[in-house]
N, C-alpha and C positions, 0 to 999 in steps of 0.2 A: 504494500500500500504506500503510495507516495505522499509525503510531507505536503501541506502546502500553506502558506502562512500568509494570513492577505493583513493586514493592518485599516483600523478607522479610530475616530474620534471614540469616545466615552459616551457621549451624549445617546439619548432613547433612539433619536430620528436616525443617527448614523451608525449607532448597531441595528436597529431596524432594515437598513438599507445592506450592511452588511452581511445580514442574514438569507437575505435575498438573494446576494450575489452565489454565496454559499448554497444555499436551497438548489441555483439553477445549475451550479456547477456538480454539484454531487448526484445530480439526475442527468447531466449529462457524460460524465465521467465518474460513476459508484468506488473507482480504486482508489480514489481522493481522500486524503485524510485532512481534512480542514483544519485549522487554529486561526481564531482569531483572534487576534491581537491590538487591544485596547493602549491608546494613547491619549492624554489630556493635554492637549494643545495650549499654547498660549492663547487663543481665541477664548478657549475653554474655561479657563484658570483666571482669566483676566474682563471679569466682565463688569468693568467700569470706563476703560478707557473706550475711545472710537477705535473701530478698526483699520484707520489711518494709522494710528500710532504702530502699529505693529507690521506696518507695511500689506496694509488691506487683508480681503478676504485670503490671497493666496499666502503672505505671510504667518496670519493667523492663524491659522487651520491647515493648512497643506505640506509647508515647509518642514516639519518638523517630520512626518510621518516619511516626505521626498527622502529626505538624511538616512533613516532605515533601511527604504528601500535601495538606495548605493549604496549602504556600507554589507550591504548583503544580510539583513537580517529580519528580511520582509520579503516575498515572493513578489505581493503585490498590494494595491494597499485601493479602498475606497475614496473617493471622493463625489462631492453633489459638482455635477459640470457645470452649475453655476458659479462657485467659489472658486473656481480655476480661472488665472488670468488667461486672456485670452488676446494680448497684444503682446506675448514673449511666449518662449517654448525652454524647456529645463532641460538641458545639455543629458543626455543617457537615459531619457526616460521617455514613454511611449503611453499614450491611449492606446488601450488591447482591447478592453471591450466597450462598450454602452448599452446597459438594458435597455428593454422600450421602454417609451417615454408616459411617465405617471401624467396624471393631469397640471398642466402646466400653469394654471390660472392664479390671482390672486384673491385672496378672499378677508372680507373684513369680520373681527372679533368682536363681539361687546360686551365692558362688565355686565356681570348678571343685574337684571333690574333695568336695564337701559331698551327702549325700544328705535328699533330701526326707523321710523318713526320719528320719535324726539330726537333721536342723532340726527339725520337729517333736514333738522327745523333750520332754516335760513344758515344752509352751506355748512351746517357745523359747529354755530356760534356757542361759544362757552365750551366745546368739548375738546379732550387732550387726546391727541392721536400718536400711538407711540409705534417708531419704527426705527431701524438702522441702516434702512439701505435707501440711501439716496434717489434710487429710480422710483421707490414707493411716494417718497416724500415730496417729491416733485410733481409727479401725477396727482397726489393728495390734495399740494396747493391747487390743482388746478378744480378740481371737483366737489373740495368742501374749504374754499379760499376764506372763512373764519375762521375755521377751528385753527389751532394752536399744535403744531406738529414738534414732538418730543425723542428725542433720542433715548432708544429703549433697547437691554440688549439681554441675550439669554438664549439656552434651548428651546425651541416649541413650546413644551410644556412649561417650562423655569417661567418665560411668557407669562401663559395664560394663567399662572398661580400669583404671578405679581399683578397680574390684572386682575383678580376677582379677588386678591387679600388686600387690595387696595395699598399695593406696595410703593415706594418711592424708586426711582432709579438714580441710582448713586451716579456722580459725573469723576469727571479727573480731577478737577479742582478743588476736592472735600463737596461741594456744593450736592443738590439732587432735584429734581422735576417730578413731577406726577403729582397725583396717580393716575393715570390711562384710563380714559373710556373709552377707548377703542382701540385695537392693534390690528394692524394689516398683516398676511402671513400668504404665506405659500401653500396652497390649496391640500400639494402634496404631502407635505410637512404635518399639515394637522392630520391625513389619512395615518399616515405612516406611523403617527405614535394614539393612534386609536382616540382622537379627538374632533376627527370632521365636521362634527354634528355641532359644532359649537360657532362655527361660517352660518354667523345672520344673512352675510351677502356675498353672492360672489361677482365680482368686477368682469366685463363683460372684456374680453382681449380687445375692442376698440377702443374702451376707456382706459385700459390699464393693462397694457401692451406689457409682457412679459421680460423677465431677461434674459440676455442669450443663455442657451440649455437648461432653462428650469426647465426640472422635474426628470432631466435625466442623470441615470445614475451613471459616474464614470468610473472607471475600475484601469488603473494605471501600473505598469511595472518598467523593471530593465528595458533598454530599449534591444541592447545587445542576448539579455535570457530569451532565446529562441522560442526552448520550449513550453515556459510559461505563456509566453505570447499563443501558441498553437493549443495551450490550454483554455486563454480565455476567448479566442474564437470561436469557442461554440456554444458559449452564449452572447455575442455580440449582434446587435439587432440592425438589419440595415437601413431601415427610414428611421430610427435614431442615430445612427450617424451620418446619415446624407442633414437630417436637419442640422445637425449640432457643425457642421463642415461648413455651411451657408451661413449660421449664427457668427459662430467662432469668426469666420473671414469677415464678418462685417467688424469685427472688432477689432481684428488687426489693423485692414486697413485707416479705421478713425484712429488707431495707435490710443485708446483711450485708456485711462488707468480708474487704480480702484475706486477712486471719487467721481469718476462720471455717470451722470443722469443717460446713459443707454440702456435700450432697448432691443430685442429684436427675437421675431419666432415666425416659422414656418410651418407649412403645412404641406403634405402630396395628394393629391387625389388624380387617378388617372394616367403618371405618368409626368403628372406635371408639378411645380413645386410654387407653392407661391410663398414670398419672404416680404416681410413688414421689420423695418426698423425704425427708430427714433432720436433724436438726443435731445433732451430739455434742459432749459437752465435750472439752477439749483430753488429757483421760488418759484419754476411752472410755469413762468409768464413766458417765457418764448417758447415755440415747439417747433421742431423741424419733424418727417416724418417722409419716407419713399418705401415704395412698394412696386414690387415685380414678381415678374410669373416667368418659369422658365424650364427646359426641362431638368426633372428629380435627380438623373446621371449626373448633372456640371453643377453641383452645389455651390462649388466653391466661386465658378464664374458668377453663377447669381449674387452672391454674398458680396462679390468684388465689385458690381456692376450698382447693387445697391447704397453700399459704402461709399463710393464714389461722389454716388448721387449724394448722400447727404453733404460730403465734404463740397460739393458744387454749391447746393443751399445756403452754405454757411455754418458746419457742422463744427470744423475747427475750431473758430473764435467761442461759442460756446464751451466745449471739451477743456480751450487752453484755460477760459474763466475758472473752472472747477478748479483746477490743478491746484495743490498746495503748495505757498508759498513759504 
C-alpha cells in the first residue's frame, strides 16, 4: 500500500475539503494509504491582523504548507483556488488536480433576529457588514451604499459564532468594530462545514460577480514528482480546469495583487465558454466589467482577450489605486 500525504489548513472548511480530495482518491486508486496532515497557518493563528500584512491570501494560508511540500514532507497538499495568487507561479510546484466546481456564488448571513427585510431598509442604513475580502466589500458599497462595511476575519464557522454571540472583531491596532449584522460568505464554504441553511440570500453572479476559482478545490504538488502528478489525474475535473485557466489568465494579465477588487467566472454550455470579469474601486463607485464567449478548448485565449479588454477600459489605474503603499 502506498504512503500518501496531502497536507491543509486546521480549519472545518479545509479539512472538509481535504476529505474530499481523499474520498475521491481512494475510490479511485483503493492501494492508497492517505494521511493527512494538518497545519495552522499564519492566516490561521493570526486572526487580527488584515491579510495584507502577511503578504495576502497566498502568504497566509499557502506558503507555509508550499515549504513542506519542497522540503519533501508532503506529497501534496490542498488548497481553495481562490486563495492562490494568480499573477505569479511558485518555482517546483504544479496544479495536478481540480475537483468540480462547488457552487461558486456568494451568499449573505444574518445575526439571528434580523430580517432580510429590515436589513435591506434604505441600502442598509445602520447595519454593520462584516467581510475580509475586498471584492465583497466593494460590490457591498455598491448594493447597500449605507450600511457600514467592517473588517471581519475567521473560519466559516469562527464567522458565524462571532456573528450570533454578538462578538467584536479585534483590529491591529488594540482597537475593534462590530458586532456584525450581516457577513457575506462563500456559498460553498457554508455547505462545506454543514451551515448552508443559515444564506438569508444569495447574491445573484450579476450582482456579485465571483472570484476567480471560487469554489474550486485545488490540490497542488512537486512539479518534478511524476508520479504523484499521474496520481492526482484521476481525479482532476476538466470544465474545472478549463474554467479556472480562463479565470486565473485574467488575472495574470491585470498582474493584480492581493488587494485588488477583481472578479471573474465562467461558464460552458455546448462547447462554448463564456467568461465575465471585473475590477472595482475599493468604495464601488467605479466598475469596469467585459465579457466574452469563446470556444471551452482556448480558455486561456479567452481569459487573455478578456483581461485585455479590461486593461483597454481602464482596468490599470484602478488595480495601481488599490496597491499598498
Amino acid at each position: 500500500m502506498t504512503r500518501f500525504r496531502i497536507g491543509t489548513r486546521k480549519s472545518t472548511m479545509a479539512l472538509a475539503q481535504t476529505e474530499e480530495i481523499a474520498r475521491r482518491l481512494q475510490a479511485a486508486i483503493p492501494s492508497l494509504d492517505i494521511e493527512i496532515v494538518k497545519f495552522e497557518t499564519t492566516g490561521d493563528s493570526d486572526q487580527t491582523s488584515k491579510l495584507l500584512t502577511h503578504g495576502g491570501k497566498g502568504g497566509a494560508f499557502v506558503a507555509e504548507i508550499r515549504r513542506a511540500m519542497l522540503d519533501g514532507r508532503l506529497n501534496a497538499a490542498m488548497h481553495s483556488l481562490k486563495d492562490m495568487p494568480g499573477n505569479e507561479e511558485t518555482p517546483g510546484l504544479v496544479i495536478a488536480a481540480l475537483l468540480s466546481r462547488d457552487p461558486p456564488g456568494d451568499v449573505l448571513v444574518l445575526r439571528k433576529g434580523l430580517s432580510l427585510e429590515d436589513f435591506r431598509k434604505d441600502g442598509g442604513r445602520g447595519c454593520k457588514i462584516g467581510t475580509n475580502a475586498v471584492r465583497r466589500a466593494a460590490y457591498a458599497r455598491r448594493l447597500f451604499p449605507h450600511a457600514e462595511l467592517i473588517h471581519f476575519r475567521g473560519a466559516a464557522d469562527t464567522r458565524i459564532r462571532k456573528l450570533d454571540n454578538g462578538e467584536l472583531q479585534r483590529l491591529p491596532d488594540g482597537g475593534a468594530v462590530g458586532p456584525a449584522d450581516a457577513l457575506i460568505m462563500a456559498r460553498s464554504g457554508l455547505e462545506r462545514v454543514g451551515l448552508a441553511d443559515r444564506a438569508s440570500y444569495e447574491f445573484p453572479v450579476a450582482d456579485m460577480l465571483p472570484a476567480a476559482g471560487q469554489g474550486i478545490v485545488a490540490v497542488e504538488c512537486p512539479a518534478a514528482d511524476f508520479e504523484t502528478r499521474r496520481i492526482l489525474a484521476t481525479i482532476d475535473d476538466a470544465a474545472a480546469r478549463a474554467c479556472a485557466d480562463a479565470e486565473r489568465e485574467v488575472l495574470w494579465v491585470l498582474n493584480g495583487h492581493c488587494n485588488s477588487p477583481i472578479a471573474g467566472f465562467s461558464t460552458i454550455e455546448a462547447g462554448q465558454m463564456t467568461l465575465t470579469a471585473s475590477v472595482l474601486d475599493e468604495d464601488g463607485g467605479r466598475f469596469i466589467e467585459a465579457q466574452r464567449t469563446g470556444p471551452a478548448d482556448r480558455p486561456r485565449e479567452l481569459g487573455r482577450a478578456v483581461g485585455l479588454e479590461l486593461l483597454g477600459n481602464g482596468a490599470a489605474e484602478l488595480i495601481e489605486r488599490s496597491r499598498p503603499r
